[in-house]
C-alpha positions in Angstrom: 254.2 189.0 -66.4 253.9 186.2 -69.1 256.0 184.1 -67.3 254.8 184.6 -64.0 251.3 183.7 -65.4 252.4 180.6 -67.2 254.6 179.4 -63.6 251.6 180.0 -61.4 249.3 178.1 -64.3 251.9 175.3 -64.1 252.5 175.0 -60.3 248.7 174.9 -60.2 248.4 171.8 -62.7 251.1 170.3 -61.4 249.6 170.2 -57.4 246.3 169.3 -58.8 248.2 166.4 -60.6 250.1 165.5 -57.7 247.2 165.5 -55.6 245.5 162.7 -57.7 248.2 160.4 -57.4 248.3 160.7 -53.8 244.6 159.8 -53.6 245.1 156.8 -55.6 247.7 155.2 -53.3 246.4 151.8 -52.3 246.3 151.2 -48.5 245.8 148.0 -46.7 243.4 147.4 -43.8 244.1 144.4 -41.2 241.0 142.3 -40.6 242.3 139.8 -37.3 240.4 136.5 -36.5 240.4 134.2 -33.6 238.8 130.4 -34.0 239.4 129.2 -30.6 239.2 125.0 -29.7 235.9 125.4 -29.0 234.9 127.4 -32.3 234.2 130.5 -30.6 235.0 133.5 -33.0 236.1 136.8 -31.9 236.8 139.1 -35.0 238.8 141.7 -33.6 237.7 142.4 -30.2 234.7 141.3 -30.8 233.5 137.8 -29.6 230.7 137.0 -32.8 227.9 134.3 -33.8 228.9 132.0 -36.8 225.7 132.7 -38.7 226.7 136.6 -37.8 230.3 136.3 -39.6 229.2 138.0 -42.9 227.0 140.8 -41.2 229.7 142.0 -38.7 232.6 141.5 -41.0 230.7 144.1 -43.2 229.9 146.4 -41.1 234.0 145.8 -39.7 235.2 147.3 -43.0 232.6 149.2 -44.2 233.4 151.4 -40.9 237.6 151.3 -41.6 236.3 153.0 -45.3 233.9 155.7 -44.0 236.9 156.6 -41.9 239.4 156.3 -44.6 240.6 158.9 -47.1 242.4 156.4 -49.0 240.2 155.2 -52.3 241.7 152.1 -52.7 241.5 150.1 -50.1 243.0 146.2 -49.7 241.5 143.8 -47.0 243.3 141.1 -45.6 241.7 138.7 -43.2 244.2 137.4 -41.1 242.6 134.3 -39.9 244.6 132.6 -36.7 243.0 128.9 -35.7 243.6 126.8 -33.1 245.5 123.6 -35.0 243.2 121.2 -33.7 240.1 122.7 -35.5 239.8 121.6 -39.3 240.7 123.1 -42.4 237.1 122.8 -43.9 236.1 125.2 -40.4 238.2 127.4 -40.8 237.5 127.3 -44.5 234.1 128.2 -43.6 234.9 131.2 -41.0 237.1 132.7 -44.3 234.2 132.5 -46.8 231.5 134.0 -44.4 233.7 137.0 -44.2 234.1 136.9 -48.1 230.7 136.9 -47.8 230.1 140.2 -46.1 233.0 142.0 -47.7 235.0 140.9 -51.0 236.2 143.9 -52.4 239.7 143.7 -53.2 240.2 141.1 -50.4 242.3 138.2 -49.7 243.0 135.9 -46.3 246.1 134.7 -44.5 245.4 131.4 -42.2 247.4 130.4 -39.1 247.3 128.0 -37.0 248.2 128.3 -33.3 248.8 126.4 -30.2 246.5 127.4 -28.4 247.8 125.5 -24.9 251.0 128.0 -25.2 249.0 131.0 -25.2 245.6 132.4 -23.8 244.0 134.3 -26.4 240.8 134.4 -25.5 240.6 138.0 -24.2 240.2 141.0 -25.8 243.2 142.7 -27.6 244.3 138.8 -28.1 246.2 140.0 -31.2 248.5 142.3 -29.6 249.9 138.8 -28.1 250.6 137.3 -30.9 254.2 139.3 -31.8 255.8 136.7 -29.3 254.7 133.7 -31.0 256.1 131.6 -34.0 252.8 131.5 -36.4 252.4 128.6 -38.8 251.1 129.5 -42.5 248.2 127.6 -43.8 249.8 127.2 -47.2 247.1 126.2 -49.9 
């Protein structure tokens, strides 16, 4: 009886255990961003003001972690230009999404020909698998 006690005390401790290092996993969440030729900026599917950037980035993430059970979450903002706009632009774009949301987050630039491909519909993103992407390094 002893030892069916202490197995069932053990096999609980060690699910509660395992159960906390499951919730600690760190996921990431994908933030995409399209700075068209004209400067027009659709974060994900949505087409957005400059001066809204911050607000809708926010609200962007703060959405993906209501919805998440992971607790630590990474963001990466995935930032694809067109390469005729400048670096201090898109420079700009990144920090008024750092703006609305910094926690644990980071950005990727890429710059994009934009005559190759038409992105500017929605689900432009989902077109970008066929295209060589140029890192912004620096």
């Amino acid at each position: 009886m002893k030892n069916t006690l202490a197995f069932v005390v053990l096999a609980f401790i060690s699910l509660n255990i395992l159960g906390q290092v499951s919730k600690s996993e760190s996921t990431t969440f994908f933030v995409n961003v399209y700075l068209n030729e004209q400067k027009h900026i659709r974060l994900e599917n949505n087409l957005v003001d400059f001066e809204k950037v911050n607000n809708d980035t926010a609200n962007l993430v703060n959405d993906h972690l209501l919805n998440s059970n992971a607790e630590n979450v990474n963001v990466v903002y995935r930032i694809y230009a067109d390469k005729t706009l400048s670096k201090d632009f898109i420079k700009m774009v990144d920090q008024k999404m750092l703006d609305g949301y910094n926690k644990n987050a980071s950005s990727m630039h890429f710059l994009l020909e934009n005559q190759k491909i038409n992105l500017n519909v929605p689900n432009w993103f989902q077109k970008l698998e066929a295209v060589n992407l140029e890192k912004i390094k620096g």
